[in-house]
Structures are given as C-alpha cells and as structure tokens.
C-alpha positions, 0 to 999 in steps of 0.5 A: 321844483324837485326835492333834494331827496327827490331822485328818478331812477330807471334802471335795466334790470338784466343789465344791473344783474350782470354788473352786480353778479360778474364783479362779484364773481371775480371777487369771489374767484380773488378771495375764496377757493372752491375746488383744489384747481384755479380753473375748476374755480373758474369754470364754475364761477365764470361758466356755470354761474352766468349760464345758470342766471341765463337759463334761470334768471332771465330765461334766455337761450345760451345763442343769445350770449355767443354760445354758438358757433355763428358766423363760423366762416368769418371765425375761422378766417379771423382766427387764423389771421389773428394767430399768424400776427400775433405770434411774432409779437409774442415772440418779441415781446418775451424777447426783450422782457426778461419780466415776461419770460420769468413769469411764464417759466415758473412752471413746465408747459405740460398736457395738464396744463393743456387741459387746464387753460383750455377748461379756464380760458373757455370760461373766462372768454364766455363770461367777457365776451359772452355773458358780459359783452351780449347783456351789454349790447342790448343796452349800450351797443357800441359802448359794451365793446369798451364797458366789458374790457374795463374789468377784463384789463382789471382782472389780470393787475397781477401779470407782468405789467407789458402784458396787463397794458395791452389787456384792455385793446385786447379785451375790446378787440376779443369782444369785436371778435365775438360782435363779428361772429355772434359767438365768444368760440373765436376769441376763446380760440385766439385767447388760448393760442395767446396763452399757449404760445406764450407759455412755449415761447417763454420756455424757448428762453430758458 
C-alpha cells in the first residue's frame, strides 16, 4: 500500500521545457516591453528565445521544428487554396461586423506595417506551429495538433470576439498545415495573407 505523500512521476523533460518556456514566453510578451516595437518584442521572445533552447538547450536541428521548406509542392497547393476560400469569408465577416472593421480601421495599412506582420507573424507561427507543435508530436502525436491551439486561441482574448472564436480551429488547422508540410513556412504564409486582407478589407469599409 502506497503512502499518501507517495507520488510517481515521470516526466518528458523537453516536453516540460517548452510547456514552461512558451507560457512564460506570452506572459512576458503581455507584461513587459523589450524594444519600442511589439513585433521587434515578438521576434525576439517567439523566434530567437525557442530557437536558442533548441540549438542550446536540446541540440536539435531547427528542421526538426518545420524550419524548412518541406514538403514545398504540397505547401504551395495548400496555401493557394487556402488563400482562395478564406477571403471571401473575411470579406463577409467584416461585412456584417461593424466591431471587426472598427478594430481593423484604427491605424492605416501601410508598407511599415507590411514589414512588421511579416517579422511578427513569422515569429508567432514558429513558435506555435514550430517550437510548440513539433516538441508536442513527439509526445503526444495526434493531441499536439489540439494541445498548441489551446494557448494560440488564449493568446488573441483582446480581438474581437468573432475573430478569437474561431482561433482555436484555426490554430489546429495552421498546425495540420505544418503536420502536412513538415514545416510552419506554410501556415506563416497563410496567417500573413489573414492578416493583410483583413487589414485591406476593414479599410475597404471606411
């Protein structure tokens, strides 16, 4: 008979780093400023950190966490047909939210912002559908396309609530993305055309 204070555990050590580090991570990006940009922030804390815990910490080849091109042929397929059905859901979307199209219409769509969701959202998809998503199949298989959607859908609590709804199946379906195509360039690509056509669409409304 076992004692009460008596507890096994066996944990996955990798697997406990990147939980502990990537929820860190988006406490750090809520709480603190590192640089005069939120995406300078971003591409450090969801870029440089986790690739430095892989290179240093685990002595892993970035390839093993989608930084690679992959499976290309079957990313650019994807990524075209995702960008031909998702746009005419942004477009009416924004149309019949007036709270979606005063969020997106605060600021000008300009090439700085360009460059910015660019350097951001290439951070923030690695460090989902990279840095998270690969250390979790490992481990979880199938469960790591669910288990890195969770803090993804958590992470955008501020947006407009249509918008923050479908995060989650969005962040499970960028993750099948990168499953596919062994790398997280393709749902990067996707996430920026969401982004960017959001942005032009809202400002089609004004």
């Amino acid at each position: 008979m076992k004692k009460w204070s008596e507890v096994n555990l066996d944990f996955d050590i990798p697997v406990v780093v990147v939980i502990i580090t990537s929820t860190l991570l988006l406490m750090a990006d809520n709480y603190f400023t590192l640089t005069p940009v939120k995406a300078f922030d971003r591409l450090v804390l969801f870029l440089i950190v986790p690739m430095v815990i892989l290179l240093v910490g685990f002595r892993r080849k970035p390839s093993d966490f989608g930084f690679q091109l992959g499976d290309w042929q079957a990313g650019v397929w994807i990524t075209l047909v995702s960008i031909l059905l998702i746009a005419p859901l942004i477009w009416l979307v924004l149309r019949f939210s007036p709270e979606m199209q005063a969020y997106y219409q605060v600021s000008r769509m300009t090439l700085r912002f360009v460059v910015l969701a660019v350097l951001e959202l290439m951070a923030w998809e690695f460090f989902f559908r990279g840095f998270m998503y690969f250390s979790y199949e490992e481990k979880f298989g199938d469960h790591a396309l669910w288990l890195q959607a969770v803090p993804f859908a958590m992470a955008h609590i501020t947006k407009p609530a249509v918008e923050t709804f479908t995060t989650l199946f969005g962040g499970f379906l960028f993750a099948l993305v990168a499953r596919r195509t062994r790398s997280f360039l393709y749902p990067f690509l996707i996430h920026l055309f969401v982004a960017l056509f959001t942005k032009f669409a809202a400002q089609s409304f004004l």
